[in-house]
Structure formats: structure tokens, C-alpha cells
MARZA-674083 format. One line per 4 residues: their letters; for each residue x, y, z of N, C-alpha, C. Coordinates in Angstrom, 1 decimal. Each point is the difference from the previous one (the first is absolute). Example, Ala and Ser with C-alpha at 12.3 -4.5 7.8 and 13.67 -1.06 7.14 Angstrom:
// residues 2
as = 13.2,-5.7,7.8,-0.9,1.2,0.0,0.9,1.2,0.0  -0.4,1.1,-0.7,0.9,1.1,0.0,-0.8,1.1,0.8
END
This chain:
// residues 85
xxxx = -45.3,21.5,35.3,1.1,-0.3,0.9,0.1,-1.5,0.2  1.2,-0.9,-0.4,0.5,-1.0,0.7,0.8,0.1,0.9  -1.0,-1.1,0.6,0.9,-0.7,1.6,0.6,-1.2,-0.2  1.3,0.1,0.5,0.8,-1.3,-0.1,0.0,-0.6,1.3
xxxx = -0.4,-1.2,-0.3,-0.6,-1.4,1.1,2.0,-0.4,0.2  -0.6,-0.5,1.7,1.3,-0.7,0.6,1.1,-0.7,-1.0  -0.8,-0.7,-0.6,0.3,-1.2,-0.7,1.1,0.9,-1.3  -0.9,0.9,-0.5,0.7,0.9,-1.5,1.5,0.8,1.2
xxxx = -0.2,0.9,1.3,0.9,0.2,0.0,1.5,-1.5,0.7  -0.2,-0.7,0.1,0.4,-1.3,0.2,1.3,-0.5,-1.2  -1.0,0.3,-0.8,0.3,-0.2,-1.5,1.0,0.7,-0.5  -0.4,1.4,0.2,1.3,1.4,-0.2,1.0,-0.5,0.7
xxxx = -0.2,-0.7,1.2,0.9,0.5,1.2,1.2,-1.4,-0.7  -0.5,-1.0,-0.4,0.9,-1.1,-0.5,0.6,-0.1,-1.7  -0.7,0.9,-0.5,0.4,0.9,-1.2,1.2,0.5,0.1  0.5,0.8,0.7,0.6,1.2,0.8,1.5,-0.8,-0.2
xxxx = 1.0,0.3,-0.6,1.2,-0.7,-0.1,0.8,0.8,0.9  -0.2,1.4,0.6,0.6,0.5,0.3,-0.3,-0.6,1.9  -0.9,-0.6,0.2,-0.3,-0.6,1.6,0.5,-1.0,0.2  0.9,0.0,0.9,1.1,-1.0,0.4,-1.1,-0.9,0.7
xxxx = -1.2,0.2,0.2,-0.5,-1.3,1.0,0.4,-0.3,1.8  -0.6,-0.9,0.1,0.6,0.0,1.5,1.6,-1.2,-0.1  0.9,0.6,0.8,1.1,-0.9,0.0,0.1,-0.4,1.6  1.1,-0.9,0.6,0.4,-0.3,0.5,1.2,0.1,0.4
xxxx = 0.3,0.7,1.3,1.8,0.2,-0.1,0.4,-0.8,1.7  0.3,-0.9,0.2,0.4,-1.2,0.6,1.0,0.5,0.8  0.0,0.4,1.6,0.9,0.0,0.9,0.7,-0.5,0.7  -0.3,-1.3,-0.8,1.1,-1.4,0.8,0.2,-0.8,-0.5
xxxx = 0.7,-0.9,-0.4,0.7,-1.1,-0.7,-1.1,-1.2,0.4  -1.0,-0.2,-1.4,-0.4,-1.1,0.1,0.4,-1.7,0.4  1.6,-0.3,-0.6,0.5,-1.2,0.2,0.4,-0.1,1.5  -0.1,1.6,1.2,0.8,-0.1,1.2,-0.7,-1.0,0.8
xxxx = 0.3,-0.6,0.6,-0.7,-1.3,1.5,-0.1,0.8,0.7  -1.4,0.9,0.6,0.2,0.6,0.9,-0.6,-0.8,1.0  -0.3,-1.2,-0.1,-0.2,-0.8,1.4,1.6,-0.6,0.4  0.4,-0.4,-0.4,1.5,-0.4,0.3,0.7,0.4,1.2
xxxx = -0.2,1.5,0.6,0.8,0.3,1.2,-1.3,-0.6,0.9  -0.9,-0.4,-0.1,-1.3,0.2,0.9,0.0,-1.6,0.4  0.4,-0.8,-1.1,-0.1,-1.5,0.2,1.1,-1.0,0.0  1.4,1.0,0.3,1.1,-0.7,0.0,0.0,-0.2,1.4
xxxx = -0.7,0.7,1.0,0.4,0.7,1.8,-0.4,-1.7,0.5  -0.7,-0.5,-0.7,-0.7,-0.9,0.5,0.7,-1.5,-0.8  -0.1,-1.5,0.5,0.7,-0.9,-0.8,-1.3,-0.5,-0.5  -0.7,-0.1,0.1,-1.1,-0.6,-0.5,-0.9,1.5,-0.5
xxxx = -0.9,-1.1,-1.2,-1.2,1.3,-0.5,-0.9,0.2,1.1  -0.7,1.6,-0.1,-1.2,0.0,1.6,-1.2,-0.6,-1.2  -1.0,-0.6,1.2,-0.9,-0.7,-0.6,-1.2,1.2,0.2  -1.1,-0.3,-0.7,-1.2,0.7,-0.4,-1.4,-1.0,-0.5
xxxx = -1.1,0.4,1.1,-1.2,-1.0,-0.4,-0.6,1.2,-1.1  -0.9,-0.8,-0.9,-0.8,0.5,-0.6,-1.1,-0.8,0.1  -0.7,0.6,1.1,-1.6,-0.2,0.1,-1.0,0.2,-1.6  -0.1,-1.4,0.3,-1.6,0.3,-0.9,-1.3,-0.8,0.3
xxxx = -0.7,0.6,-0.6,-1.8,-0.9,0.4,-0.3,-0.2,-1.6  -1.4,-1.5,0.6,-0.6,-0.1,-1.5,-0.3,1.0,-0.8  0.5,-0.1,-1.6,-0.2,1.2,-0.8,0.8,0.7,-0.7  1.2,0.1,1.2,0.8,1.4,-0.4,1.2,-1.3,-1.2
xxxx = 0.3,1.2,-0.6,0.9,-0.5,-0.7,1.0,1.0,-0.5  1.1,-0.3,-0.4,1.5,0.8,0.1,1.0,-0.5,1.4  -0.4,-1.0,0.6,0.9,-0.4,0.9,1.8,-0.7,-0.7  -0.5,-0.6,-1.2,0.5,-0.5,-0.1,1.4,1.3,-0.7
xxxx = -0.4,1.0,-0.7,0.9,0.9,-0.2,0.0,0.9,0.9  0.0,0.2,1.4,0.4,0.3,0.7,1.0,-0.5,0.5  -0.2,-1.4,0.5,1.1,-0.8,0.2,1.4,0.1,-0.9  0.0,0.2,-1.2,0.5,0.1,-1.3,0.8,1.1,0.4
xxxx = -0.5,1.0,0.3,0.5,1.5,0.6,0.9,0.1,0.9  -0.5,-0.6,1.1,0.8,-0.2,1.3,1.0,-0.9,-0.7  -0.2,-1.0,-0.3,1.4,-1.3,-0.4,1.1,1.2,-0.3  -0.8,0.5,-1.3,1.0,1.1,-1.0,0.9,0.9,1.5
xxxx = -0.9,0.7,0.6,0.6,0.8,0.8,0.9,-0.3,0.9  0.0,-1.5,0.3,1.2,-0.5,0.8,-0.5,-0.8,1.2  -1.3,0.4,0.1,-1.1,-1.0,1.0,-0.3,-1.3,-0.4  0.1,-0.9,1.6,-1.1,-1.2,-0.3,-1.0,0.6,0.5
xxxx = -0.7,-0.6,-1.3,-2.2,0.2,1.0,-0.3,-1.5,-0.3  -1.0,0.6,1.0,-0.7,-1.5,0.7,-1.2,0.3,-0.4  -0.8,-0.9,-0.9,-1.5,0.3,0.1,-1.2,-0.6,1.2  -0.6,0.7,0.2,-0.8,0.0,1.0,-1.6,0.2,-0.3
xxxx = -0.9,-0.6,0.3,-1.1,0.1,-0.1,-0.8,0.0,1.2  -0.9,0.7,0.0,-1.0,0.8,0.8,-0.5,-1.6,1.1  0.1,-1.0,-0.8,-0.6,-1.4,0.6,1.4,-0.2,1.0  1.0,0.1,-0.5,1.0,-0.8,1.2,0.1,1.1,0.9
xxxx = 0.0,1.3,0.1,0.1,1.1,1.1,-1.0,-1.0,0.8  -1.6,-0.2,-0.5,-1.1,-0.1,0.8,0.0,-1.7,1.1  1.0,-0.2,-0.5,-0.4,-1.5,0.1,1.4,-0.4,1.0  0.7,1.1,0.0,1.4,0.0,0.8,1.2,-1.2,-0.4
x = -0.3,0.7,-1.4,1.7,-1.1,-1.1,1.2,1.4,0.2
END
């Protein structure tokens, strides 16, 4: 008797012309601004700190994120909270 390992049925499974795979069916228009009604109410962008401490890193594409999103961010570090900047 053979047993077929994860991997062999894996192999069938991507074999298989007849398995559509997994797809994706998208319920909303990627190009829509859906911040637009949320950040027009306001004349100016709302601001956002992004705390960080020695170490961390990704602040800088956060910031990147928020810009994108319609936000100013302010970076902030764990030293000026402490030190009252």
C-alpha cells in the first residue's frame, strides 16, 4: 500500500487543470477615495503622532501611510514625551 505525503497530494492538487484555485472577487472599486467624504468636513488635514522608541523601525512607512491617507503625522519619540517637548 502507498501513502501519498502532503507534498504528492499538493502536487495533484496544482496538476489539476480542472481547479480554478483561489480567486478574488472585489466588492468595491479600488480607484474610489474613500477617505474623501471624511477629510473634506475639515479645511486642514487631522494630524497623527506616531510614537516610537529606540529600535523600532517602520515609522518612517507609517508616516508614508498616513501622508497617503490624507493625514499629517508628526513623529514622536518616547524621549520628547519624557522630557516634555
Amino acid at each position: 500500500m502507498i501513502t501519498r505525503t502532503a507534498p504528492d497530494k499538493q502536487f495533484e492538487r496544482i496538476a489539476d487543470d480542472n481547479d480554478p484555485g483561489l480567486h478574488v472577487k472585489l466588492t468595491f472599486d479600488v480607484n474610489e477615495d474613500v477617505t474623501a467624504p471624511f477629510l473634506s468636513v475639515s479645511a486642514s488635514r487631522p494630524k497623527v503622532a506616531i510614537l516610537r522608541e529606540q529600535g523600532v523601525n517602520g515609522h518612517v512607512e507609517i508616516a508614508a501611510a498616513f501622508d497617503r491617507s490624507g493625514f499629517t503625522s508628526i513623529d514622536v519619540h518616547m524621549t520628547d514625551i519624557i522630557h516634555g517637548r
